[in-house]
Backbone bond lengths (Angstrom), bond angles and torsions (degrees), N, CA, C in turn:
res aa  C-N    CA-C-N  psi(-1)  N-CA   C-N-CA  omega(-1)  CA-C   N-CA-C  phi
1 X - - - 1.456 - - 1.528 107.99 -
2 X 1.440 105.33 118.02 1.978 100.64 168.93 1.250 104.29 -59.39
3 X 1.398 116.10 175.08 0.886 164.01 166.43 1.675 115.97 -58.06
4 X 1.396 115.49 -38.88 1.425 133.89 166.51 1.471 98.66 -72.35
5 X 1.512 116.81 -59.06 1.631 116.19 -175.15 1.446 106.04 -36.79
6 X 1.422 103.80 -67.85 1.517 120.31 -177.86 1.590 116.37 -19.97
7 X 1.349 89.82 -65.93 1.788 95.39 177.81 1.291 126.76 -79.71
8 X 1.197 125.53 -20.69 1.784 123.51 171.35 1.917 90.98 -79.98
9 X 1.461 133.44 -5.37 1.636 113.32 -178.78 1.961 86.23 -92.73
10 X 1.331 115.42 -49.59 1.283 105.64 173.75 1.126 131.56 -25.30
11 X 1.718 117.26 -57.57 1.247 137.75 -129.95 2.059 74.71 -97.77
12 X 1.367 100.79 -52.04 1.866 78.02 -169.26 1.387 107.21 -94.24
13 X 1.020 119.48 28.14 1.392 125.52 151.87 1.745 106.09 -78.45
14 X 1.370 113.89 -59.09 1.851 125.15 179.77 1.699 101.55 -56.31
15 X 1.616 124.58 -28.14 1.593 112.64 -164.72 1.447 91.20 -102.58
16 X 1.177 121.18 1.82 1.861 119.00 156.61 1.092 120.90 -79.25
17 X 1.413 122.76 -29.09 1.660 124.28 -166.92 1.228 89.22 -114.91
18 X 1.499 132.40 -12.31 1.488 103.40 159.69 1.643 119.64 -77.75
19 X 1.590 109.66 -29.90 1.658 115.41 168.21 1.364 113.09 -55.73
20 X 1.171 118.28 -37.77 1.274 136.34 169.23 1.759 114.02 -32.11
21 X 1.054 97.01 -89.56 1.705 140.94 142.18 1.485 89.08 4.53
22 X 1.462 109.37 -105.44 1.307 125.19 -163.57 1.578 115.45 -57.36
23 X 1.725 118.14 -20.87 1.241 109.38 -179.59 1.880 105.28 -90.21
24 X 1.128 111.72 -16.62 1.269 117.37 161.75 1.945 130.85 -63.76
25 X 1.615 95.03 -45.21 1.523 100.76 148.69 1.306 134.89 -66.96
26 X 1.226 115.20 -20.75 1.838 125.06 173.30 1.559 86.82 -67.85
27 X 1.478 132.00 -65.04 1.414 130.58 -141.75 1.959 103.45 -65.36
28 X 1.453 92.13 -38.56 1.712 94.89 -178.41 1.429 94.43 -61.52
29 X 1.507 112.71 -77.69 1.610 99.72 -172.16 1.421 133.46 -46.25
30 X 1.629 128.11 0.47 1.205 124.39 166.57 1.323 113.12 -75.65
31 X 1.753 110.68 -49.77 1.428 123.44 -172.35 1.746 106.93 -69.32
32 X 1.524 119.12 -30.08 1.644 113.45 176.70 1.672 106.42 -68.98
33 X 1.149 105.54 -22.83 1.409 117.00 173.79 1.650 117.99 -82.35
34 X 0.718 125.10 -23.27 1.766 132.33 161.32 1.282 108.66 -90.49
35 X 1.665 124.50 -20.50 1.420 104.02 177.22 1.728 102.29 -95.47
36 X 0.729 122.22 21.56 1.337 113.98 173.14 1.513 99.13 -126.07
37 X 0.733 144.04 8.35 1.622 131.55 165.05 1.706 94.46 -148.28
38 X 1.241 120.95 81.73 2.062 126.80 177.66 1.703 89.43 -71.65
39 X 1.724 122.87 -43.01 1.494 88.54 -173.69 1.928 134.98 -58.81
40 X 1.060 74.41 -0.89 2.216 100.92 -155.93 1.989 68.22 -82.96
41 X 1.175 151.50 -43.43 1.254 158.24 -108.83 1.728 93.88 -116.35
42 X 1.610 101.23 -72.42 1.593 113.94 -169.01 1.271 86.56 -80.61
43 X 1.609 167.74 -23.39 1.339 134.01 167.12 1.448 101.79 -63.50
44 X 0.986 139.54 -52.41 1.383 125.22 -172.41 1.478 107.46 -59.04
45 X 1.172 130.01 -81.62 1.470 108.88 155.07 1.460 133.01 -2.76
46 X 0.840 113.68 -52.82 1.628 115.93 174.90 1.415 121.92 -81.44
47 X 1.364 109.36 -29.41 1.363 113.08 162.67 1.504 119.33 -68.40
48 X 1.443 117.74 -37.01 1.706 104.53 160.07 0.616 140.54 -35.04
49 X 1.524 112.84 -66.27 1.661 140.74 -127.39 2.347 62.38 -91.97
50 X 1.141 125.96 -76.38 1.131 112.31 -174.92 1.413 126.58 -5.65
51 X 1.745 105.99 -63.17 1.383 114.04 -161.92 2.138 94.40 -76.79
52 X 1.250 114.94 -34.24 1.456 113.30 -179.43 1.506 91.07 -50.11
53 X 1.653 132.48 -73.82 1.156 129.21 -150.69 1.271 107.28 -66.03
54 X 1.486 134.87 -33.73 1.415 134.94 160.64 2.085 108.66 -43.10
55 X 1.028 100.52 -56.64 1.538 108.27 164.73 1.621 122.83 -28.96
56 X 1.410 80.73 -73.32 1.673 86.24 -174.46 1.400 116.57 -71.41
57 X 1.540 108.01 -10.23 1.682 106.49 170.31 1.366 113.44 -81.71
58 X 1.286 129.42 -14.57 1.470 145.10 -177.62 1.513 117.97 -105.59
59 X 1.076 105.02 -12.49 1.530 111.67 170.51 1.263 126.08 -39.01
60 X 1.622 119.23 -70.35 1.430 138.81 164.97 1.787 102.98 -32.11
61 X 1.158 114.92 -68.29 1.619 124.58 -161.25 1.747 103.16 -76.67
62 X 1.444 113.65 -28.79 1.561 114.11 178.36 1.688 127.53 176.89
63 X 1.449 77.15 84.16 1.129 107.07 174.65 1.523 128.47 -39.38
64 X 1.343 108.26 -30.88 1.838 119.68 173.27 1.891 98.23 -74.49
65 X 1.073 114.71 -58.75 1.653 117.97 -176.92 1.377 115.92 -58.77
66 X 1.869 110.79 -18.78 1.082 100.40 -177.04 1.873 104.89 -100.80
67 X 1.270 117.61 -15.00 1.307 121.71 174.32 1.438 98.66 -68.01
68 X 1.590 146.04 -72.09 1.504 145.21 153.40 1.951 95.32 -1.45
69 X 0.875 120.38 -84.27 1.425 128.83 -178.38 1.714 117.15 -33.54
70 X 1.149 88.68 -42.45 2.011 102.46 166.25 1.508 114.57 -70.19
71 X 1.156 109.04 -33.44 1.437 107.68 -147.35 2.031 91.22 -101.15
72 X 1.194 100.59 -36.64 1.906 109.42 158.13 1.560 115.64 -20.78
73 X 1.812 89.33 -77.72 1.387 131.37 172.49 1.325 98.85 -11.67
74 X 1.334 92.37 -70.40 1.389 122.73 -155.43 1.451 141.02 -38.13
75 X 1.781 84.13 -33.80 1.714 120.51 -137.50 2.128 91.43 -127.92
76 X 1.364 120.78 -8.00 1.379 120.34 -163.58 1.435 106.31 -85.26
77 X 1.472 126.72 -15.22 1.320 137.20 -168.60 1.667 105.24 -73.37
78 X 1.619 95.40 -42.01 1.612 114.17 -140.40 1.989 87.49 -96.66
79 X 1.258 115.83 -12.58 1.802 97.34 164.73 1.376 132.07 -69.96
């Protein structure tokens, strides 16, 4: 291995543990951010579990509207 090899395996070895790094600091600051406001937390929660139970009541009659309804669910955490 040159000497050049050496340092471009280094170098994205260091821009991994800095992605690393920073996606690890995003995760604290989401959760310090939900622990200081839990109601901001259980409405979203509650708004799921809603659209799931709307789901599973629609299932039988439509199954496409009720997959949309899952996939909602799904997706309310992550805005």
């Amino acid at each position: 291995m040159t000497t050049l090899d050496r340092t471009s395996s280094s170098m994205n070895g260091s821009s991994g543990l800095v992605a690393a790094m920073k996606r690890f600091a995003d995760e604290a600051a989401v959760l310090f951010q939900a622990l200081l406001s839990p109601n901001t937390v259980i409405a979203e929660v509650e708004e799921a579990r809603a659209l799931q139970l709307d789901a599973l009541r629609i299932e039988a009659k439509d199954p496409a509207r009720a997959a949309v309804l899952r996939w909602h669910a799904s997706r309310i955490g992550i805005r």
